[in-house]
N, C-alpha and C positions, 0 to 999 in steps of 0.2 A: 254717850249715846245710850239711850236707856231700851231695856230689852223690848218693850214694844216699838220702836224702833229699828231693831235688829229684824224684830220675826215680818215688820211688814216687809221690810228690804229683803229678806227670803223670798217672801210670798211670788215679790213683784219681778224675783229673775228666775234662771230656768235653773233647776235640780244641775248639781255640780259644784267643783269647786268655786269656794266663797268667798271673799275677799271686804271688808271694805275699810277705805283708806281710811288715815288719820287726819285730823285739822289741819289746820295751816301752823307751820311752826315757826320759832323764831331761827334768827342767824345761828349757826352753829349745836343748835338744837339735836340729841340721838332721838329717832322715833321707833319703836317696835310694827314692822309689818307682819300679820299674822293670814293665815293663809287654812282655811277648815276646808272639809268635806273632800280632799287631795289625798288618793292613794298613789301618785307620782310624785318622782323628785323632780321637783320646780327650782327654778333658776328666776331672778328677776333681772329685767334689761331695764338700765335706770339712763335716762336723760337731761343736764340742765338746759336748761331750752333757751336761757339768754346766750351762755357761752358756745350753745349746738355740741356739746362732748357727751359723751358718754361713756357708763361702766358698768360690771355686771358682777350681783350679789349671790352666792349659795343660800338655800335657806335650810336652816336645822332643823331633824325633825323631833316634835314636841309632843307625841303620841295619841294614837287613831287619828291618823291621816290629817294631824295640825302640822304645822309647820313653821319658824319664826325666822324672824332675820333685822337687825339693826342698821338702819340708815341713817347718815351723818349727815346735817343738812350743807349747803355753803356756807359759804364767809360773805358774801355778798346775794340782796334782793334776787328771785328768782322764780320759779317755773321749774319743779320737779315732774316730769312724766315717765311713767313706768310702765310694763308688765308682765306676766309669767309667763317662760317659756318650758315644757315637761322635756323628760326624758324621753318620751314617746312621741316621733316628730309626727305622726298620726294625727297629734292631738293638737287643734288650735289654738295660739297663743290665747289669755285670758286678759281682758280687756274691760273696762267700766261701762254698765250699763247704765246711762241716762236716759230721763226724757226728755223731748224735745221741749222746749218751753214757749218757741214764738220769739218774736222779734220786735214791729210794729203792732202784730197782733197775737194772741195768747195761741200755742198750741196745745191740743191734749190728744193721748192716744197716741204719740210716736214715741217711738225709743232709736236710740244711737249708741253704737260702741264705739269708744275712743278711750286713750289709753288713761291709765290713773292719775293724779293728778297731786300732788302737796304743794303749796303755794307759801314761799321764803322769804321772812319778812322781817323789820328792822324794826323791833321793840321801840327804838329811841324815838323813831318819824311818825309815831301814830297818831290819829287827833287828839286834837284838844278835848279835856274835862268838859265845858262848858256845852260839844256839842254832844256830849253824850244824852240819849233820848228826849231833846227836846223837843218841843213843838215847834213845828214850820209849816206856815201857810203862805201859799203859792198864791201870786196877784199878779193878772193878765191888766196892766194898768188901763187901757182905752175902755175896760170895763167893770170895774170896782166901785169908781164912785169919784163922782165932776165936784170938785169944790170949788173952780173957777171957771166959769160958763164964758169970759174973755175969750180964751184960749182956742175955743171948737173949734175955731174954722181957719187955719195957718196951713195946711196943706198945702203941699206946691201940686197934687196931683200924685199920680200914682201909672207911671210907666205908662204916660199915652193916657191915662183914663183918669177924667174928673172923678174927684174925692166925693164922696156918697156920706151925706151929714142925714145920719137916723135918730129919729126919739130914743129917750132912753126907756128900753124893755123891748124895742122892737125884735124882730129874728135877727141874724146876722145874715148877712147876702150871700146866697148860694145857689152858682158854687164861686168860690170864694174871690175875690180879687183881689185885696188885701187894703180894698180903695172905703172900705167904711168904716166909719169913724162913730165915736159914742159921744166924746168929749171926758172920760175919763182922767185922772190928772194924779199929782202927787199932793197936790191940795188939798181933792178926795182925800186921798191916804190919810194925809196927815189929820182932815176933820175925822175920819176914823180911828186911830189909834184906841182912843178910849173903849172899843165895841174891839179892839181887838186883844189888847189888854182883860178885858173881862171873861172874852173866849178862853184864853187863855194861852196865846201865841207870846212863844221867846224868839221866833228868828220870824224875820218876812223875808220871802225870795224873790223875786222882780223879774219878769221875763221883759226884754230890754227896754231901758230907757233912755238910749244914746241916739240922737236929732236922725234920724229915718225918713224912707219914703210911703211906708204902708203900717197897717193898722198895727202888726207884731211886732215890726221895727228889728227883723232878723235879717233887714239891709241895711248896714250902718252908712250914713252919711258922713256922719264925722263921728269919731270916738270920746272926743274931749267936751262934747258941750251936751247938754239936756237938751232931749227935743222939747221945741217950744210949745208944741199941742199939751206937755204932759205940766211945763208952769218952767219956773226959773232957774241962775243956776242957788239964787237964796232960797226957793222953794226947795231944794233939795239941802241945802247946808241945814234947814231948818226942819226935814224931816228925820235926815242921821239924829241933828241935838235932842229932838221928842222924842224918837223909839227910842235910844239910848239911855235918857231919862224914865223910861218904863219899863226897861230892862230887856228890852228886844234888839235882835242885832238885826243886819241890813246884808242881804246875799244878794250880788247883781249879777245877769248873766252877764257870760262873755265871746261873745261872737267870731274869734278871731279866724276862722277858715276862710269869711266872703267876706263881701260888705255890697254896697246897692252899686250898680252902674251907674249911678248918678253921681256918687260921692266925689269928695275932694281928690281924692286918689285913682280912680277911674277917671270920671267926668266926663261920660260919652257924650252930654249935651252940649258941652264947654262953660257951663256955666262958671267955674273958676279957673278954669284959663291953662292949669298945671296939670293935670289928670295924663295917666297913662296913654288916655287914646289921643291925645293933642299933639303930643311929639316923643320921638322915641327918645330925645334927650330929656323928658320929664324928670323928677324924679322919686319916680312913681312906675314907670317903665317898666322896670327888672321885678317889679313887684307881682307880677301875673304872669300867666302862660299863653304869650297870643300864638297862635296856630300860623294867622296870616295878622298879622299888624295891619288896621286897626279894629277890625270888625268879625273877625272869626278867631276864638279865647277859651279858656276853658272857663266853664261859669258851675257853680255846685247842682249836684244832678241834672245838670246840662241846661239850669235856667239863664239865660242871656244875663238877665238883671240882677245875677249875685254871682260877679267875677268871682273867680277863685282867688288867693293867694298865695302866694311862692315864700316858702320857706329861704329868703336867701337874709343872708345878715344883715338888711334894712328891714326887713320887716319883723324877723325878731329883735329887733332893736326898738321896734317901734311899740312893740307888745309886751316883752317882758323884759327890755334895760330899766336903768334904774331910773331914766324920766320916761317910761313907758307907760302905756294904757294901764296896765296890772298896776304898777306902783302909782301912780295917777291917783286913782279913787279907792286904791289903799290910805291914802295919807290922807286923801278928804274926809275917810270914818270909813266906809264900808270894813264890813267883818269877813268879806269873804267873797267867793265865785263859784256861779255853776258854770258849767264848761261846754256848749252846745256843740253838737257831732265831734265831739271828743276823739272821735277812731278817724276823722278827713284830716288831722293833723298828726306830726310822728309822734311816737314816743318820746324822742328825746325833746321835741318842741316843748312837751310839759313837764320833763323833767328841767330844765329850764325857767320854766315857768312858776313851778313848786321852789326851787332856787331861791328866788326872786322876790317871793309873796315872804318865804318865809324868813328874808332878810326886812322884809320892811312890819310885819307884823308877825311875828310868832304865832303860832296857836290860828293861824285864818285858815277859814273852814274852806277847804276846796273839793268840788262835787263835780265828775263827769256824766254828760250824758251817753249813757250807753247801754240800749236797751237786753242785751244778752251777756254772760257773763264775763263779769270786770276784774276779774281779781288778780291780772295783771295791774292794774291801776290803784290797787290798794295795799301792796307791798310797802310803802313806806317812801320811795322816790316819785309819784307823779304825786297822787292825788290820794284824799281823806277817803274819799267812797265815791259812789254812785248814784245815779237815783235810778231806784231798786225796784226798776219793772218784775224785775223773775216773782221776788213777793206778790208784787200785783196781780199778776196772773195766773196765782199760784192760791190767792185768795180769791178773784175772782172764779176761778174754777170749782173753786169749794162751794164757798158761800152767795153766790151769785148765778151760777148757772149750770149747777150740779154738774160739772164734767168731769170734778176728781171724784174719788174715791177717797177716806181718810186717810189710808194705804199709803194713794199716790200722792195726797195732800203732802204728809209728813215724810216721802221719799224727798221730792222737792226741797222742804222746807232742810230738812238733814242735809242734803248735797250743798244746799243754797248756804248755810251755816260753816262747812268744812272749807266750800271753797273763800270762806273770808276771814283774813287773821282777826282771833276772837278782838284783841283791841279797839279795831276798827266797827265790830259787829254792835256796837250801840249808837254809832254817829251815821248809820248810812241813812239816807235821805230816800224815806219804805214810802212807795209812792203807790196807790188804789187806781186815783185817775191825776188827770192834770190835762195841761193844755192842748197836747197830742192826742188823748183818749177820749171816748165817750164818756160821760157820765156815769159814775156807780146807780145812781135812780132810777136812769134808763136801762143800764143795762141787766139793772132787779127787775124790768118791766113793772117799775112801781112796787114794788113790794117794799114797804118801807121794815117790816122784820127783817129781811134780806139787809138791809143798806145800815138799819143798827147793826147786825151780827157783825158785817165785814169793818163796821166802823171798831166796834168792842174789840175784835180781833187784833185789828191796827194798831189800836192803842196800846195792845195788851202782848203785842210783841217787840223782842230785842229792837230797837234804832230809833230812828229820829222823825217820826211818824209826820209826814207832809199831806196839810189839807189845802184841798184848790180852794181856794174862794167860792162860798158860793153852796160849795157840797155839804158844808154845816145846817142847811137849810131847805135842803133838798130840790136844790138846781137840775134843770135837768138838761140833756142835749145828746144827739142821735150821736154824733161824731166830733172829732176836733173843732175844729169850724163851728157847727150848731154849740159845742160847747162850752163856746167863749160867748154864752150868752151875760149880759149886763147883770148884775148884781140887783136882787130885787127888794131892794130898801123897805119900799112900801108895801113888802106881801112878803114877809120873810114868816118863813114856817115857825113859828114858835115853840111847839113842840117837838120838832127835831134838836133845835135848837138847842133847846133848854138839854138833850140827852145828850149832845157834843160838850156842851158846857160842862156837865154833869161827869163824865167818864175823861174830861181833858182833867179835871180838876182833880182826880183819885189818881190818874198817871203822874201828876206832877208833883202831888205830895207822896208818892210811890219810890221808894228804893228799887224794891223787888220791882216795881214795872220798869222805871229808867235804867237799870243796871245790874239786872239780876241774872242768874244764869237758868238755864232753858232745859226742861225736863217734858218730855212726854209722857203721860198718864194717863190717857182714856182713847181707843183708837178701837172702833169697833162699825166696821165697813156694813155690817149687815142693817145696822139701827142708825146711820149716818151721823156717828159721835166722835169728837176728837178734844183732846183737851190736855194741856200742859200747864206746868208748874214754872212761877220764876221767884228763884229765890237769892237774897241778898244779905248777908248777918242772918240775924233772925228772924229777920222778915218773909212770911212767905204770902201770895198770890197764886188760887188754882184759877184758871179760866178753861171752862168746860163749853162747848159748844153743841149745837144740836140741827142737823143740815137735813133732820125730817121734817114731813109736812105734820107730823104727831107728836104729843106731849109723851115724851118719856122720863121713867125717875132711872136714874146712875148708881149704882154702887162703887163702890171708890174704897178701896183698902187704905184704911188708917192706924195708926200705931197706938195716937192716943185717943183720948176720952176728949177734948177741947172742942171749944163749939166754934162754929167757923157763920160768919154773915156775911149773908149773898148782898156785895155793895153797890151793886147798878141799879136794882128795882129798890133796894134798901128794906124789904118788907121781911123776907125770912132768915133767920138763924137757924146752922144744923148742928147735928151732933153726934158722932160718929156713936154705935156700940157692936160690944163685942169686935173692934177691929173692922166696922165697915160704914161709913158715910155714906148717908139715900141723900141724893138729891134730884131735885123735879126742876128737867129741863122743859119750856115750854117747847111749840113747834117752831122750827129758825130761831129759836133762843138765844142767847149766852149771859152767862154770869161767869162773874165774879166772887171766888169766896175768900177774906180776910179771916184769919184767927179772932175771936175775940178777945178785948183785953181783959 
């Protein structure tokens, strides 16, 4: 953690003893807690949170009111929570001050104290190489792109309500029903590959494609067969063989909390005859929680049309055995899963699940949705990472709608790093917007300086930077819903374009940006500047930002004489003297500066 680090994390708590935790460590790990600005003897009260035990450490004193003390980590995955308790019962235990960060939506301006935290993790279970910082872009399929105009209209309907077949570019219907339809497909995709290829996309992510009743298909029908709106199941055999052949991998969601009322497993209409509400001797029955058999059930946030699912051992047999849904379209090629409502299911349902995936493919990348922090989830028994809202709204706050500070940007960003074992911290799946959000475009109110910075940013930080469809181009949409607007083939921004292309294609010939380690170096709240270092061998990368509406130049202490080129706009080369590099951020700027050779 580097001292401008340290002094904003001052700034931003109140005068007293100081504290701040260490990273996340491995199994069996010693970590040094160090304890400043403490003229009492402190004691710490330590917690493992899976096992609920607890023990209590003395701390030594290290001179003017410093203080240390050695903590051991477990032998097994975990959840360290601590805090100081003084000599002087007067005095209130001390406790970790965070910000609030939001949920479904970004918070700024709150804080919470809760206790410290070090997160225990298993070196051996961390992701795979290959997902360390690559590119992922997200495809909402009904609106990406129709390469089989056949397909549009197979809708059985949509909960009571005719299916709604729209032009492509139209708005989406709102508010929403989930009853409109584009004609989007996997056809699409696959006549796309080349445009995405050139982007510069190594993983695509799929929000679902298993045979559904509405547009998002977050009510599974069936599990095992392709919705037919989206093409066939050789339409898809044949898109795993084309990405794979261009060196992009295939991440499908996985839906497993609900699935539609409709489905084979429900079947409130009887259209297949075995469904839970048909007869209590289905066998599908024990599979849900009916209140009153057959019409009053627990359904996910209480929608009738997305029964819940009962963790009983049919239904994880059904999901994660070894002829289950996970291993299913494991063995068909997919590379991997993201995990939707991640927290409606247990924890051990995905440790399970992690089991499973990583008997039939090593190294598959698996990604929970969970919009607040996950790092229960990243210890090395459920899941690889997250998709990594806290970033989002952590960049959005900055760069988008001024509501941090660089201060409170880089407290975030430091918390948000500690609480995730560094191994993990290049594969999490850093998400701006996506199908749940508004648009980055929108919510810059069009300020397209705005939507490069936060994109340069993106790129330019630790993980596996996730582009929605669409936002390369400068899509725009109020809400989730408005969103999921159609992909605009025939009006695609060209010049955004070309700067997405431009800044993916320096990340991916980038050590220092895919896998470099994270240094802050410019943090100055009065001139709204923030900027860090990520360095790999000898490779280094500064990315300096500028979240004024005015062109200011940076001074920047340097060691040596080397001239360093600003690679995003590609126009200037600097060069440090006397030990200080000037450089000239425009207004909402960012650069890039490379050494030269």
């Amino acid at each position: 953690m580097s001292s401008l680090s340290v002094q904003a994390a001052r700034r931003l708590r109140p005068a007293g003893p100081f504290h701040i935790p260490p990273p996340a460590q491995p199994l069996r790990a010693v970590c040094h807690l160090i304890l400043e600005d403490c003229p009492y003897q402190p004691e710490i009260y330590v917690t493992d949170t899976r096992r609920e035990l607890g023990w209590h450490l003395a701390m030594t004193p290290d001179g003017n009111n410093r203080w240390t003390a050695e903590l051991r980590m477990p032998t097994e995955v975990t959840i360290l929570h601590y805090h100081f308790k003084f000599d002087d019962d007067a005095l209130p235990p001390l406790m970790e001050r965070r910000q609030v960060e939001g949920r479904n939506t970004p918070i700024y301006g709150e804080w919470i104290e809760e206790p410290f935290k070090i997160a225990v993790y298993d070196p051996a279970r961390m992701p795979a190489e290959w997902t360390k910082g690559m590119i992922i872009y997200q495809i909402f399929p009904d609106r990406f792109a129709n390469g089989d105009p056949s397909n549009d209209r197979l809708s059985m309907g949509v909960y009571g309500h005719e299916p709604l077949y729209l032009e492509w570019g139209e708005r989406p219907e709102h508010p929403p029903l989930g009853r409109d339809f584009f004609g989007g497909d996997l056809r699409g995709v696959i006549d796309k590959l080349d445009y995405l290829r050139d982007l510069g996309v190594d993983c695509l992510y799929f929000t679902p494609i298993f045979h559904a009743a509405s547009n998002h298909r977050y009510d599974a029908i069936d599990y095992f067969k392709i919705d037919p709106m989206l093409g066939t199941e050789q339409d898809f055999d044949e898109l795993i063989e084309k990405a794979h052949a261009q060196d992009m991998k295939i991440v499908l969601d996985a839906v497993f909390n609900h699935c539609s009322s409709d489905s084979r497993y429900f079947d409130i209409v009887g259209r297949y005859g075995e469904g839970a509400v048909v007869s209590k001797h289905s066998p599908y029955y024990r599979w849900f929680d009916f209140i009153e058999w057959p019409h009053a059930y627990r359904g996910w946030q209480g929608l009738g049309f997305m029964p819940e699912f009962v963790e009983c051992p049919e239904v994880e047999e059904f999901f994660v055995g070894p002829e289950g849904v996970s291993a299913y379209w494991l063995e068909r090629g997919i590379d991997g899963w993201r995990c939707d409502v991640a927290f409606d299911n247990s924890d051990e349902f995905w440790r399970r699940f992690r089991k499973r995936i990583d008997s039939i493919r090593p190294g598959a990348y698996s990604i929970a949705e969970l919009w607040i922090n996950a790092t229960h989830y990243m210890l090395g028994d459920t899941f690889n990472g997250s998709m990594n809202y806290r970033l989002g709204w952590a960049l959005w706050g900055f760069c988008l709608t001024d509501s941090l500070t660089p201060s409170e940007l880089d407290d975030r960003l430091m918390t948000l790093q500690r609480d995730t074992p560094e191994p993990a911290l290049y594969s999490q799946m850093n998400v701006v917007d996506s199908h749940d959000t508004a648009r980055i475009m929108t919510v810059a109110k069009r300020d397209r300086r705005r939507v490069k910075q936060i994109a340069a940013f993106h790129l330019a930080y630790p993980g596996a930077p996730m582009i929605y469809y669409g936002s390369e181009t400068g899509l725009e949409g109020e809400d989730a819903e408005d969103g999921r607007r159609c992909m605009p083939w025939d009006d695609l921004d060209q010049e955004m374009l070309t700067y997405y292309k431009h800044i993916i294609s320096i990340h991916r010939r980038s050590r220092a940006l895919r896998l470099g380690s994270y240094e802050t170096i410019l943090l100055d709240d009065g001139r709204r500047l923030y900027g860090f270092a990520r360095r790999c061998d000898d490779e280094v990368v500064l990315a300096l930002f500028n979240g004024s509406d005015e062109a200011i130049e940076v001074d920047l202490q340097q060691d040596d004489s080397r001239q360093w080129e600003e690679v995003i706009h590609g126009r200037d080369v600097f060069q440090a003297q006397n030990g200080v590099l000037k450089v000239q951020l425009e207004a909402r700027g960012a650069v890039w500066l490379m050494p030269v050779d």
